[in-house]
C-alpha positions, 0 to 999 in steps of 0.5 A, spaced: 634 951 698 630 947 692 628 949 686 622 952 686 618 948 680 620 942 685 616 939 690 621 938 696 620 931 699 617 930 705 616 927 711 609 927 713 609 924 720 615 923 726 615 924 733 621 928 737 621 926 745 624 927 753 622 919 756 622 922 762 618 928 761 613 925 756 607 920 759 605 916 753 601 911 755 600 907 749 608 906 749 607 900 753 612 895 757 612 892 750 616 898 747 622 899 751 626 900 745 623 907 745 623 909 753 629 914 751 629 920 748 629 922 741 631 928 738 633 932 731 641 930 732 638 923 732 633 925 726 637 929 722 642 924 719 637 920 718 633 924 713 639 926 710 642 919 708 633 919 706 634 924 702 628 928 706 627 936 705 623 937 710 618 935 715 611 935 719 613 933 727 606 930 730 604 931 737 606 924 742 603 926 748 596 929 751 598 934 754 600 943 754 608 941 756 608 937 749 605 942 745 612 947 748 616 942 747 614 941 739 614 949 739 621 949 741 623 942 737 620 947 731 624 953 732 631 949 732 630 945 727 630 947 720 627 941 718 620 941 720 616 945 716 609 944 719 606 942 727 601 937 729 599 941 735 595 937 741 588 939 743 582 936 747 578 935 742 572 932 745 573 938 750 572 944 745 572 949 751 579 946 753 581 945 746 580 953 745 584 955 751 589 951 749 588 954 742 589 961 745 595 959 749 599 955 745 605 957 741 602 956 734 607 959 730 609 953 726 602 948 726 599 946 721 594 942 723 592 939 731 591 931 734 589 928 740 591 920 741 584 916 740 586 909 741 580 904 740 575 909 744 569 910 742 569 918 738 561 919 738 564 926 741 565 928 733 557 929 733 556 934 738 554 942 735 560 944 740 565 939 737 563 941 730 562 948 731 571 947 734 572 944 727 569 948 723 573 953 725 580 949 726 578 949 718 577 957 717 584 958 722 587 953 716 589 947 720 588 940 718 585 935 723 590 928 724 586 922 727 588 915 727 581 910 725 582 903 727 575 902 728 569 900 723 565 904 728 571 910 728 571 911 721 564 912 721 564 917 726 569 920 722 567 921 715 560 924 719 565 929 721 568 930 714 560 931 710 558 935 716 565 940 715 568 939 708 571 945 709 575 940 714 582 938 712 582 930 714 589 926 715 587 919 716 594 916 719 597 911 719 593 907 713 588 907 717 591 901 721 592 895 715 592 889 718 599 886 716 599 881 722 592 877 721 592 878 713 584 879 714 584 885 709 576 885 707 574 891 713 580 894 712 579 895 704 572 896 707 573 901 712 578 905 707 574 905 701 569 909 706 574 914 708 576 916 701 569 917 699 570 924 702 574 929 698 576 932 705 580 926 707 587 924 705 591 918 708 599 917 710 602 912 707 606 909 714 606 904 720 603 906 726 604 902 733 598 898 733 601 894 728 607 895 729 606 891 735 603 886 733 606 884 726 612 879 728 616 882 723 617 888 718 616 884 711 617 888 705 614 883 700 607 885 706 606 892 704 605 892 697 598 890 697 595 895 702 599 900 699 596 899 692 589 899 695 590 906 698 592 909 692 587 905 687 582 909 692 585 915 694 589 916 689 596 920 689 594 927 690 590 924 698 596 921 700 603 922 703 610 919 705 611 919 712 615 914 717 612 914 724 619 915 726 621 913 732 615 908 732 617 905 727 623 903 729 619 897 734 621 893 725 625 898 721 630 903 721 628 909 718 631 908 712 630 901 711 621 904 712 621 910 708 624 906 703 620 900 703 614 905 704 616 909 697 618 903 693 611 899 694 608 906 692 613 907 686 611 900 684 603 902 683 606 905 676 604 912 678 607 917 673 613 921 676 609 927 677 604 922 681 610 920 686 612 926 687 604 927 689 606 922 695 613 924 696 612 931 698 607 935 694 600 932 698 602 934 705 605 942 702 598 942 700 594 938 705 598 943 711 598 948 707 606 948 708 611 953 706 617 950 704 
């Protein structure tokens, strides 16, 4: 047990999982490193050499089975302290069903793999009406916008339901492989004019992909406009492990990601913020 006037360190976004009994079809022909399984005996050391307290285990496959297998995952490692459960989002009659059947012990918050799809369904009553009761049931809603168009329909969600806690992954896909950086710091800046929405300081696979190479010296100019515009209370230190292991290892991602944010020159009580105090309060985690 940590101290109680101490926040303990968390990791805000990583993913356990069966190869062979989880279709992910954005784990593509390019990824064969991660076609095995990843479970918490391979995690645990990990975050112990990291020095993680705790967790937040995020849903990797579209599908009832992954939310059983993350209740299981959850009830035997002490880590995690909070889930992002699967729901279809753009069904909301399925989403409720799924609401009603799934073991939602340890959720805190629910995503569905979005891709580069268009997501005009945020604007239907009924998607809006399924939002704003995920947002009084407490749970927070992850989404990974990659798109101009996505985060539109993204901050329409978040003033039409600013009770809606929004948890932008990721950094909304920095493009750390173009350097093309003015609609990124564009599309960032919109998404940080809600107050609802927070932002992961990670890596996802799309850009994982595409950069040649994890650079360090890379990070620091996106990592610095996110907090310049987020600020450190709307950000959270996260790993995207095993994903992010297509150019680091864990240790290697979460030190480099914490560094570049250190290096902003936030105050010791700002880093904590972002190292553990922003994802307790955005998942309403119990620690």
């Amino acid at each position: 047990m940590t101290p109680a006037d101490r926040v303990p360190t968390v990791d805000a976004h990583h993913h356990l999982w069966l190869a062979e009994e989880q279709e992910q079809p954005w784990r593509i022909g390019a990824h064969p490193a991660l076609a095995r399984d990843f479970e918490p005996a391979d995690l645990g050391p990990r975050l112990d050499e990291a020095g993680i307290e705790a967790t937040v285990l995020v849903e990797s496959a579209d599908t009832s089975a992954e939310n059983d297998r993350l209740a299981r995952y959850a009830a035997g490692f002490s880590r995690v302290a909070g889930v992002v459960g699967w729901l279809p989002l753009e069904d909301p009659d399925r989403a409720r069903a799924e609401l009603d059947r799934a073991d939602r012990d340890r959720w805190c918050g629910v995503r569905c793999v979005v891709g580069r799809a268009p997501l005009d369904w945020l604007g239907t009553s009924a998607t809006v009406r399924l939002m704003r009761d995920l947002a009084a049931a407490g749970l927070a809603w992850d989404v990974v916008p990659v798109t101009d168009a996505q985060a539109r329909a993204v901050v329409e969600l978040a003033r039409e339901v600013p009770q809606l806690r929004i948890v932008v992954d990721h950094l909304a896909r920095p493009p750390l492989d173009t350097g093309d950086r003015e609609s990124w710091a564009s599309r960032l800046g919109t998404l940080a004019a809600c107050e609802n929405v927070a932002l992961k300081v990670s890596v996802g696979m799309d850009v994982l992909t595409a950069w040649p190479r994890w650079e360090k010296a890379d990070l620091a100019p996106y990592v610095g406009r996110a907090v310049d515009l987020f600020g450190p209370r709307r950000l959270m230190l996260a790993s995207n492990w095993p994903v992010v292991t297509l150019r680091a290892e864990y240790g290697t991602a979460i030190r480099d990601l914490d560094g570049a944010v250190a290096g902003c020159g936030l105050s010791p009580a700002e880093l904590s913020d972002v190292r553990g105090g922003t994802a307790g309060r955005w998942y309403a985690l119990s620690f």
